[in-house]
N, C-alpha and C positions, 0 to 999 in steps of 0.2 A: 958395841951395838948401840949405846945410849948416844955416841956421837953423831952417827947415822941419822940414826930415827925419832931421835928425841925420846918423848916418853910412850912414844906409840914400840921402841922396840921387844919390849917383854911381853904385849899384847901379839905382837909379830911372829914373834918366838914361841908362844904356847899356839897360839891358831896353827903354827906351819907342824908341830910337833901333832897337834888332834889331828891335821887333814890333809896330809903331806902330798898326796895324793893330786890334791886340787890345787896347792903350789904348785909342783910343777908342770900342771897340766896349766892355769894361769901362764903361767913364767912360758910354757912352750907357745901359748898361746899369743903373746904379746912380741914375744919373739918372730913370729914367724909374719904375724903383723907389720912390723919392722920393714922386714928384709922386704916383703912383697911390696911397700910403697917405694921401698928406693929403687928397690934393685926386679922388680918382678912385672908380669903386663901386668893392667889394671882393668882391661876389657878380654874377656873371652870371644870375642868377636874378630876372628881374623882374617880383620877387613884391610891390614895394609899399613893400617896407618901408626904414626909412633905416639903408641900411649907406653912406654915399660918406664917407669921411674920417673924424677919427676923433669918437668922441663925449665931449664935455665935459660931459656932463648939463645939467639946466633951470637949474642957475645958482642954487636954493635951499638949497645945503651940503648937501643930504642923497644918496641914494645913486640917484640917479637912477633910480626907479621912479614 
């Protein structure tokens, strides 16, 4: 763990052990955060247009217009 975290892991380790609770609520949180910018819409508005993940343009070097 000390490799990981340095010396924040025994601090890591006792908070997850009192509040385990809110790790993994944390952890699912951040998780799910994630997944919704890559892979999820980003407006509730289903208005048509492509907002789900993110956008890398047409792939011809220019500025994606």
């Amino acid at each position: 763990m000390r490799e990981i975290f340095g010396t924040w892991g025994p601090e890591l380790m006792a908070y997850s052990h009192q509040n385990p609770l809110r790790v993994v609520a944390a952890a699912l949180g951040a998780t799910s955060l994630v997944l919704t910018l890559v892979f999820g819409k980003l407006s509730s508005s289903g208005g048509g247009s492509d907002s789900a993940g993110f956008y890398f343009g047409d792939g011809d070097g220019g500025c994606g217009d």
